[in-house]
C-alpha positions in Angstrom: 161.5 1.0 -7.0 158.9 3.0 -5.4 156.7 2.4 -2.2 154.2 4.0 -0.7 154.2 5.0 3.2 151.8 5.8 5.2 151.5 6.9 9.0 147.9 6.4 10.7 147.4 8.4 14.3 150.4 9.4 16.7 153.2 8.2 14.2 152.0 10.7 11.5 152.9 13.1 14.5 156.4 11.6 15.2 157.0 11.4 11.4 155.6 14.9 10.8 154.1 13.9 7.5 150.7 11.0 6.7 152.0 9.6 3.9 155.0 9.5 1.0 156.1 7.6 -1.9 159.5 6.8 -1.3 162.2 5.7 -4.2 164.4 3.1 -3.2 166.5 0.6 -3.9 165.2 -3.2 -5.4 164.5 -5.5 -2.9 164.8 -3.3 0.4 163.2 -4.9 3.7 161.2 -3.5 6.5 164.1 -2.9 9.0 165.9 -1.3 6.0 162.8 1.3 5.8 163.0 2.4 9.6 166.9 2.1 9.5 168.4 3.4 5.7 165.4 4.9 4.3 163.2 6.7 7.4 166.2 9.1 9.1 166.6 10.5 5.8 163.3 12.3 5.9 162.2 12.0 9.4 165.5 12.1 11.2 167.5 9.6 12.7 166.3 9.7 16.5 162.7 9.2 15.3 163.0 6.5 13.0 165.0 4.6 15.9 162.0 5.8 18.1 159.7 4.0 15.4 161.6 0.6 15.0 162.2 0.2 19.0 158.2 1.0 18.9 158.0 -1.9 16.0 160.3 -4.3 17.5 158.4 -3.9 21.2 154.8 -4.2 19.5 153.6 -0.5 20.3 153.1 -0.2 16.1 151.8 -2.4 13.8 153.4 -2.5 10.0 151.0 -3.5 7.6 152.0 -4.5 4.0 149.7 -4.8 1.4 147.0 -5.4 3.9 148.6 -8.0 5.8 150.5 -7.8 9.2 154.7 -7.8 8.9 155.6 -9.7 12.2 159.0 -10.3 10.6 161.4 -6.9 9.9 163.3 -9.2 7.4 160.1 -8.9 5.3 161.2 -7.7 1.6 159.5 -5.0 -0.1 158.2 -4.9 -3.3 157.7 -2.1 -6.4 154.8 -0.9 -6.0 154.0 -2.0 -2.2 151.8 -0.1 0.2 153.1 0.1 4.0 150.9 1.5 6.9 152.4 1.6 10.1 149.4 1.7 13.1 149.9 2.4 17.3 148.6 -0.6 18.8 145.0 0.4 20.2 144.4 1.8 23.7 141.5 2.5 25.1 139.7 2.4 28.2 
């Protein structure tokens, strides 16, 4: 299945690339994406970096325009992910 990737701000930095399409296998989750999927192209250390930033609220994952608040979430063929910093300002 494929499923497209796409990393808004400071994590396109981390990940050193905006966006991919990314073939994987059937019915993969979110937490599978930062922890089978992400260290093969952005390296293991950074895609730990990202999921401790997802687990402590510093990112947002959005699928298919709605939030992911649960890492269990399953993916789907086809599925469009953004992942977002939480907003700072001042």
């Amino acid at each position: 299945m494929r499923v497209y990737v796409e990393f808004i701000g400071g994590i396109a930095e981390k990940a050193k690339r905006k966006r991919v399409w990314l073939e994987t296998e059937a019915n993969i989750t979110v937490k599978a994406l930062f922890s089978k999927i992400f260290p093969l192209f952005i390296g293991r250390d950074t895609a730990e970096t990202l999921f401790k930033s997802f687990l402590n609220r510093e990112i947002i994952v959005v699928l298919n325009g709605t939030i992911a608040t649960d890492f269990e979430t399953k993916l789907n063929d086809g599925d469009k992910v953004y992942f977002f910093p939480m907003a700072s300002g001042g």
